[in-house]
N, C-alpha and C positions, 0 to 999 in steps of 0.2 A: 470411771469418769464421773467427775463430780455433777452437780445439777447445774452450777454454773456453768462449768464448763461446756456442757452440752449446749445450753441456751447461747452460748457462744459460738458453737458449732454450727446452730439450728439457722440463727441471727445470718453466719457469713454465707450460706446456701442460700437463704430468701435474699439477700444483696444479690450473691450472684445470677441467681436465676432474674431478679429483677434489669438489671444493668444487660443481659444476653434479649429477653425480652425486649426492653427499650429500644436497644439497637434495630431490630427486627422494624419495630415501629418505623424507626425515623429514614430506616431504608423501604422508598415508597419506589416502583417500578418506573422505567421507563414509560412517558405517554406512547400510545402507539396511534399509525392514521395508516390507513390501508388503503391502497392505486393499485386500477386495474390497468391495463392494455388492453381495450378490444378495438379491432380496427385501424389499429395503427394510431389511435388516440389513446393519451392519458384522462382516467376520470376519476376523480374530478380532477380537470384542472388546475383549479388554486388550494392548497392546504393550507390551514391557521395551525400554527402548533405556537408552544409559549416559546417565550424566547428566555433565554439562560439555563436551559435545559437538553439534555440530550433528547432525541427523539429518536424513536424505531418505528422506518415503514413499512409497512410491509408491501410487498409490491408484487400482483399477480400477472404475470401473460397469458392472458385468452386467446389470444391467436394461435395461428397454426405456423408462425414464423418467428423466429427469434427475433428479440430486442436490447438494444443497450442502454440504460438507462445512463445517462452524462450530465452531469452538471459540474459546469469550471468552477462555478461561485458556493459551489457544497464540498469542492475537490472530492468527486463520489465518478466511478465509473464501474457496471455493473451488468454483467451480462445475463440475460435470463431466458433460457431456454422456451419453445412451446412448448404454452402449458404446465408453464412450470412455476413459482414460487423463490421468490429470494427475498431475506432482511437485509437494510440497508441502515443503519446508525448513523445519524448526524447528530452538529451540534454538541457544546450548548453553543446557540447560535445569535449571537446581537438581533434587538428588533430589526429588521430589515425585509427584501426580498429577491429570493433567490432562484434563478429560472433554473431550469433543469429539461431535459430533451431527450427521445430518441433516438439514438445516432445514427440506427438504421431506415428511419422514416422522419429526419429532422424536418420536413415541413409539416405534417400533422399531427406528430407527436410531440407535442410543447406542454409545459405546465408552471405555477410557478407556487415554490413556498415559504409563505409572510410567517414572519416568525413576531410575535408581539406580547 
């Protein structure tokens, strides 16, 4: 292999490696907001996530009883063990706001999330 040729070799690896790199870049992760249940309530409450993006929440039950996490307006239904742990992906979501509830405790467990 001549010396050009090599330099051409050399040349289409740093493209490659560059353009695999870049990708890596512009792929930035889901935001994440993490809700607990303790008590039969959601905390916090209200969650700000941006809006035109997906989002992942994470959602922990502190209790010693199951809950379902429901919301019509996220079309999300989610059952989570005591003491257990689930991801929930919404979105990408128009600014708006979108309530969401405990199914099994729908009068204290309420929350809503603004998406802006």
């Amino acid at each position: 292999m001549n010396s050009s040729s090599k330099r051409k070799a050399i040349t289409a690896v740093v493209i490659a490696a560059g353009c695999l790199m870049a990708g890596g870049v512009v792929q930035a992760a889901d935001p994440e907001v993490s809700l607990v249940i303790k008590e039969h309530q959601f905390d916090p409450t209200e969650i700000k996530v941006p809006a035109n993006q997906r989002v992942k929440l994470n959602v922990h039950n502190q209790d010693s009883t199951p809950e379902e996490f429901e919301s019509h307006s996220l079309n999300r239904e989610k059952l989570i063990p005591p003491g257990g742990k689930v991801v929930i992906f919404v979105g990408p979501l128009k600014p708006g706001r979108y309530d969401f509830f405990g199914d099994f405790n729908p009068a204290t467990a309420k929350g809503v999330l603004v998406a802006e």
